[in-house]
N, C-alpha and C positions, 0 to 999 in steps of 0.2 A: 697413883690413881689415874694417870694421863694414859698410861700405858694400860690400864686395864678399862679402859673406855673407849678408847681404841682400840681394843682385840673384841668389846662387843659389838663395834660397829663393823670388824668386818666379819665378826658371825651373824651380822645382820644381811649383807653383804654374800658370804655363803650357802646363806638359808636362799635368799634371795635365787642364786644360782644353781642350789639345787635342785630347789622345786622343778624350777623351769626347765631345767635340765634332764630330768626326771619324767618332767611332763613331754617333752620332745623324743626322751625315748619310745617312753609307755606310749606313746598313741602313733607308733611311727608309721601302722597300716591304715592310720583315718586321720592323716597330715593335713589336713585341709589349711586353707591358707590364713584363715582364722589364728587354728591353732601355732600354725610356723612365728604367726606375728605376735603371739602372746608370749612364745617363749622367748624370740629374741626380743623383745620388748624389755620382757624379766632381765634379761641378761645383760643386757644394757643399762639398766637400773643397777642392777650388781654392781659392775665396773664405775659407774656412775659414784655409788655409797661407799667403795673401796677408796675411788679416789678424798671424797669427804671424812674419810676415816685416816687421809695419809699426810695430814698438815705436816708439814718440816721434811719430808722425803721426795714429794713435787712441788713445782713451783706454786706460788700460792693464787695466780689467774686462773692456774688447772684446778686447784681446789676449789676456790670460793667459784667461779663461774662454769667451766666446760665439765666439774663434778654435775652439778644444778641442772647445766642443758642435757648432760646425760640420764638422769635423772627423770625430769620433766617431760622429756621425749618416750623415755619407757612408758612411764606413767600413763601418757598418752594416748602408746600404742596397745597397752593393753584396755586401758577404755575402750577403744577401736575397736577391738577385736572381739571383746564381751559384746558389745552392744550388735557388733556383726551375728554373733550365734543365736540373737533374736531374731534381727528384723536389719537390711542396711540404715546402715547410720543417716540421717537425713541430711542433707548439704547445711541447714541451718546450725545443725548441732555440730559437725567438721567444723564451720568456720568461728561456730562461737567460742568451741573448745580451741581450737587453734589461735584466736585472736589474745584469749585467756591463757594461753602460754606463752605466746611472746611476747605482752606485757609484762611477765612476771619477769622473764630473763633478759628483758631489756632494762628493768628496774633493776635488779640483780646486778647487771652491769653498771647503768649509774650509780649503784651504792659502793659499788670496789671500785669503779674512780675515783668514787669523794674519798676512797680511804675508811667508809663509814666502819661503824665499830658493829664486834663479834653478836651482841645485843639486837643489833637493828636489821643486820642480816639473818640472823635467828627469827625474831620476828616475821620476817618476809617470808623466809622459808615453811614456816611451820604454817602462819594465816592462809598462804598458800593453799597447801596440803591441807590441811583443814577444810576447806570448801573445795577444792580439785576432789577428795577422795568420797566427799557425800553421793558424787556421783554412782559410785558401785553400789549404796543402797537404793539410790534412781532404778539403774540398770535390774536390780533383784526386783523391783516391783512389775518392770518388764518382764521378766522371765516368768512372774508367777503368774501371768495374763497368755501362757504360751501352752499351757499342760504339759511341763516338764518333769513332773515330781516335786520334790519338796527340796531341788538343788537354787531354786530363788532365797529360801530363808537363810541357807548360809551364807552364800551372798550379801544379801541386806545387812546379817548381823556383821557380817567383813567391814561394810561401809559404815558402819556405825560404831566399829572399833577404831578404824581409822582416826575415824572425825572427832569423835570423842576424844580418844588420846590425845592426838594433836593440838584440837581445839585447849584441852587443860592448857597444854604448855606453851598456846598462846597467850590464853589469858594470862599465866602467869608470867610470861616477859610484857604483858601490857599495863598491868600492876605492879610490877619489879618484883616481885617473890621466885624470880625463878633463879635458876644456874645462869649467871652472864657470858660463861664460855662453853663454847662447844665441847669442851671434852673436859670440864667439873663433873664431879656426876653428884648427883643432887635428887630429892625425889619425884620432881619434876621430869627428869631422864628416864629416871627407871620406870614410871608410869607411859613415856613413849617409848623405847626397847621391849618392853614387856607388850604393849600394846601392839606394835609391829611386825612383834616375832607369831601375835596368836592372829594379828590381821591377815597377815599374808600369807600365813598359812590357810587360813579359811577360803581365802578369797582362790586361789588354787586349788582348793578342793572344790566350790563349788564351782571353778570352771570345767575340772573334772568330770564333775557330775552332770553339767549343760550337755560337754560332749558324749558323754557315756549316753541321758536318756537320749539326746538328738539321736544317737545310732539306733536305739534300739526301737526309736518313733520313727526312723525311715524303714528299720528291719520291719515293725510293725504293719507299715503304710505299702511297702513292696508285697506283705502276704495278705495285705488286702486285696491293692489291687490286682496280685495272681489270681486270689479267687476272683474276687468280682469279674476278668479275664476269662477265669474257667466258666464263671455261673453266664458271662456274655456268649461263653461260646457254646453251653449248653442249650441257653434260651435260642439261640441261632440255628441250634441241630434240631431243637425241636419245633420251632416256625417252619423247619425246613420240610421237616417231616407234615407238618398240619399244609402248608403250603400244598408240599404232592398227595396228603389227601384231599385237600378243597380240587386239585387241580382231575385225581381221579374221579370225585364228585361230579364237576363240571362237565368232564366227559358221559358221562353214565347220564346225567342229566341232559346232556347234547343228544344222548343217543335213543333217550325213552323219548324225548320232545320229535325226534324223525320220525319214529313210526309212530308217535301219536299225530302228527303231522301227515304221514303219507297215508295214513287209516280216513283219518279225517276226508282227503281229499280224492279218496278212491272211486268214487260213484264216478264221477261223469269220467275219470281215467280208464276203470273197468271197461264203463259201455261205451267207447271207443277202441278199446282194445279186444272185445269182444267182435266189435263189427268189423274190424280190420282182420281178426281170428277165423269170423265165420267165412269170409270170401274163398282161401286155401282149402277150409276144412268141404264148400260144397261143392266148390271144380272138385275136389279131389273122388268126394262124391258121384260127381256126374261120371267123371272119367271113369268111375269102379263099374259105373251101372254099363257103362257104353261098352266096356270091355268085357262084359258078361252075358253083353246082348249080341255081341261080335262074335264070342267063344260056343254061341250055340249053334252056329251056323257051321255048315257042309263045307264049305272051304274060309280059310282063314284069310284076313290079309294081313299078313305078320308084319308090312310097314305101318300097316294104320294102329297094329298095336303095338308095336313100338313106341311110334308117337303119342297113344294116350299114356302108356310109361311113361317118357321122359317128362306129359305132364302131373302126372302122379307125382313123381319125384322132383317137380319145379315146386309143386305147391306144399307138400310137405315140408321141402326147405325152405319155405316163405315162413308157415306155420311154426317151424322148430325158429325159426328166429325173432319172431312175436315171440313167443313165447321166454326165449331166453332176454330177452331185453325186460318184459315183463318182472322177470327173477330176480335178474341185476336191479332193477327198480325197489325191490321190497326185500332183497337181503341183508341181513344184521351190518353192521361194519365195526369194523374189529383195529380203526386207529389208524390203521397201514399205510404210511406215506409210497407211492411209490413214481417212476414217474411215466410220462399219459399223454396219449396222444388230446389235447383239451377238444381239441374242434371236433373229434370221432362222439364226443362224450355230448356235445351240443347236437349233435346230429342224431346222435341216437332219442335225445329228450324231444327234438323235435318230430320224429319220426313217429314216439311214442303218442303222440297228440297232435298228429296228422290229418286224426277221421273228426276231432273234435274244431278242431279249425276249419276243416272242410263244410261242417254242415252249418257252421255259424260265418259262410262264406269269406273268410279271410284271408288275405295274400300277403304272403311272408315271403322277406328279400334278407338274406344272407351272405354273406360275404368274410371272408375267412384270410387271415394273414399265415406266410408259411414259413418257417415253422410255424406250428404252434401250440408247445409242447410245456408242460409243468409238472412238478412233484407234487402229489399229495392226494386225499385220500376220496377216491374213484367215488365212491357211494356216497359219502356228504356232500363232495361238489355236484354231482350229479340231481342232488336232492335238493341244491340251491339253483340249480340253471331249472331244476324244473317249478320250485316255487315260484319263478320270475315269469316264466312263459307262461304257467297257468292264471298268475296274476293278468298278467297283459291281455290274456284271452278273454278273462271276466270281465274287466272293462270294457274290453271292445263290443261284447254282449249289449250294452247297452246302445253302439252307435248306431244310425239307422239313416241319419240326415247325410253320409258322405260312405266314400268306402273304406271299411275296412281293413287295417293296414299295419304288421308287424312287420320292427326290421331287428333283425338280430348281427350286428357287427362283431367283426374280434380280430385287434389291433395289438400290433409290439413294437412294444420299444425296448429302449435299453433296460433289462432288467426286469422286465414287467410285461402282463398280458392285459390286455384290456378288454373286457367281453362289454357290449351293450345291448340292454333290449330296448327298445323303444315301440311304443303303441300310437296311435292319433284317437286315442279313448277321451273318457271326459277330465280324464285326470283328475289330480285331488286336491281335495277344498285345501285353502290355505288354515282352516282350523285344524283339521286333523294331520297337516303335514309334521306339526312336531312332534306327533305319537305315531309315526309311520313304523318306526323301530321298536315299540313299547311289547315289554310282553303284555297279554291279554287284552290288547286294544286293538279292534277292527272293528271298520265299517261296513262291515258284510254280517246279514242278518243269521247266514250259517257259518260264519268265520271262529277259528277260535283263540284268535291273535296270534300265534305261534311262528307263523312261516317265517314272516320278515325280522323279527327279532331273532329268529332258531339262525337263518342264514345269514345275518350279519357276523354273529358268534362263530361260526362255520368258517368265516371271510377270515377272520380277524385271528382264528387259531392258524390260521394258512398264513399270515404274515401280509395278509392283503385288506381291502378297505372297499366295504361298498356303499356306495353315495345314491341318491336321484335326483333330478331335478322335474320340475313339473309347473305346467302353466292350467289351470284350471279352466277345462272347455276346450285345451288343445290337444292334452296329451301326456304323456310320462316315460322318463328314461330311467333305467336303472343301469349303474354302471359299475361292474364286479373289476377291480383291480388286484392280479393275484402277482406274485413275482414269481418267475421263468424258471431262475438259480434254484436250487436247493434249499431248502429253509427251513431253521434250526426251530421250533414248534415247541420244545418247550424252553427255549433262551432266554 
């Protein structure tokens, strides 16, 4: 009977080894270090129950005691490691469980010094394991609060094999109905063998199974968030796209606000441009009629017609350049960065509104930095230097009590152009100055809010900033800041 209680425990022993052994293969491409600790855990437990199964072939300290801490320590490690495939094990429960075994094996120890009998080391052993192994149905109630599957119920049922088992064959060595030596076999035994071989078998399957669904909840969780990856980077492609249409909107929108803008403010542009038009158009006039009056005459004098030639041909090229500046004034603009002389482009604006300044007696002081050259698009900025100038001019319209007086600067620095206009007008109320920029807000009874918002927007697609400042009763400056370099416009 000795001998065949002994060959159950070490097919207890083998089970033990296989499993784990088994399990160290099977999962040897998702080794995590979980699993590395559960097998050798297992395997250590093995060695542990062989040694428990080899009374009279080691000495018997290796049996009763370094069997038990081989044992214990497996035991241990595989709680570890289950409870790791949940969640890390919390420092409270490392140290409770740790304190909870080396009580046990330090009691262990004092029981084989006293020499104490096979009975009372049974005892310890099994009350033990009996409360040690309740834990793996703990741990399964964890696992089923994780959405693993249904690998928590084997589990729990493991720990409940466990405990159960062990627990009988507690009770029964605390009642004395049991087997008093470890290798009687009695039915006290056969209810923990029996028990052992279907615990540890479960309890290996459902570790099995923690690791099987964990893979297939990362496999899951990885083609999630591929897609959610792709649907991020579809939502991306398509903002991208709604982006470059708000942004061609914006454009089209910049573009219908200029000529409704330069529509808007074409009368008193016109009829300066018309009186500055008609000057070339009636010398040229006179000059036809004088050379016609010349041409009927008996002798010619071919210097004097000459000279009203080359004035014919002065004033026509006066007239051909009104004229073309007029065009450049109210032609489409099509985006075009390119880059420009800036100070020719102020000069032309001012030129343009030269006859209008003149008969609202105004004296304009300019002043020009050299270089002073920028990239970007000829007809918007040109539509913004002249929103400023005609601004300044309207103001000044009202002064009467001093003289009249625009100064138009333009300044560089590092990186940057710095245009200013400044007036000595009445400048503006401090209520309206925070709706300076507002679309459809102006203080002008024929205004249509436009200018100064349209050219701020104009400024600012240029990579540049325009500001003013203004003292009400003294005056107003607006100051267009564009940069020099290159600049990327839609960055």
């Amino acid at each position: 009977m000795i001998l065949d209680l002994r060959t159950i425990i070490w097919m207890d022993a083998i089970l033990y080894l296989f499993l784990h052994g088994a399990i160290w293969f099977g999962l040897g491409s998702h080794r995590q270090r979980t699993v590395a600790l559960w097998c050798l855990s297992g395997m250590l437990s093995a060695v542990g129950l062989a040694l428990i199964g080899s009374r009279g072939l080691f000495p018997e300290w290796a049996v009763s005691v370094v069997g038990q801490l081989m044992m214990a320590a497996g035991n241990f490690g595989r709680q570890l490691s289950m409870r790791a495939l949940v969640a890390k094990p919390t420092r409270a429960y490392v140290v409770g469980m740790g304190l909870f075994n080396v009580v046990y094996i330090v009691l262990v120890m004092l029981l084989f010094a006293a020499n104490a009998s096979d009975q009372a080391m049974m005892l310890v052993f099994f009350g033990f394991y009996t409360l040690s192994c309740w834990d793996y149905y703990l741990i399964g109630r964890q696992i089923r609060g994780r959405g693993l599957g249904k690998s928590h119920k084997v589990v729990m049922v493991s720990g409940l094999v466990f405990s159960v088992s062990l627990g009988i064959k507690t009770l029964a060595l605390l009642f004395g109905v049991a087997t008093p030596s470890l290798y009687d076999m009695g039915w006290d035994q056969v209810i923990v063998f029996v028990g052992q071989f279907v615990a540890i078998s479960l309890v290996n399957v459902g570790f099995i199974q923690v690791v099987i669904e964990q893979i297939h909840q990362g496999k899951r969780e990885a083609e999630q968030k591929w897609a959610r990856e792709q649907e991020r980077r579809r939502m991306q492609e398509k903002h991208r796209e709604d982006l470059t249409a708000l942004l061609n909107e914006r454009e089209e929108i910049i573009r219908q606000l200029t000529l409704s803008n330069k529509s808007a403010g074409m009368g008193a542009l016109v009829a300066s441009l018309a009186h500055e038009l008609n000057q070339p158009l009636a010398a040229t006039l006179l000059h036809a009629e004088l050379m016609g009056s010349h041409l009927n005459e008996a002798e010619l004098d071919k210097a004097m017609l000459q000279d009203i030639s080359q004035f014919i041909v002065q004033d026509t090229q006066r007239a051909a350049e009104i004229i073309r500046k007029l065009r450049n004034l109210f032609r489409t603009s099509k985006g075009e960065f390119q880059r420009m002389d800036f100070k020719q482009l102020v000069v032309d604006v001012l030129a343009m509104t030269q006859s209008r300044m003149q008969n609202q007696n105004i004296e304009v002081s300019t002043r020009f930095a050299t270089p002073f050259d920028l990239t970007g698009d000829a007809t918007q900025l040109q539509q913004v230097v002249l929103n400023l100038v005609n601004n300044a001019v309207d103001a000044l319209g009202s002064v009467s009590t001093r003289p009249r007086q625009l100064t138009v600067h333009g300044e560089a620095s590092e990186g940057f152009l710095l245009l200013s206009v400044t007036d000595n007008g009445p400048g503006i109320s401090l209520e309206n100055q925070e709706h300076v920029f507002s679309l459809f807000k102006t203080s002008k009874s024929d205004g249509m809010g436009v200018g100064l918002w349209l050219s701020r927007s104009i400024v600012e697609s240029h990579g540049g900033h325009l500001s003013f400042t203004s003292e009400p009763g003294q005056g107003c400056r607006f100051s267009l800041k564009l940069p020099s370099t290159d600049y990327d416009f839609m960055g």
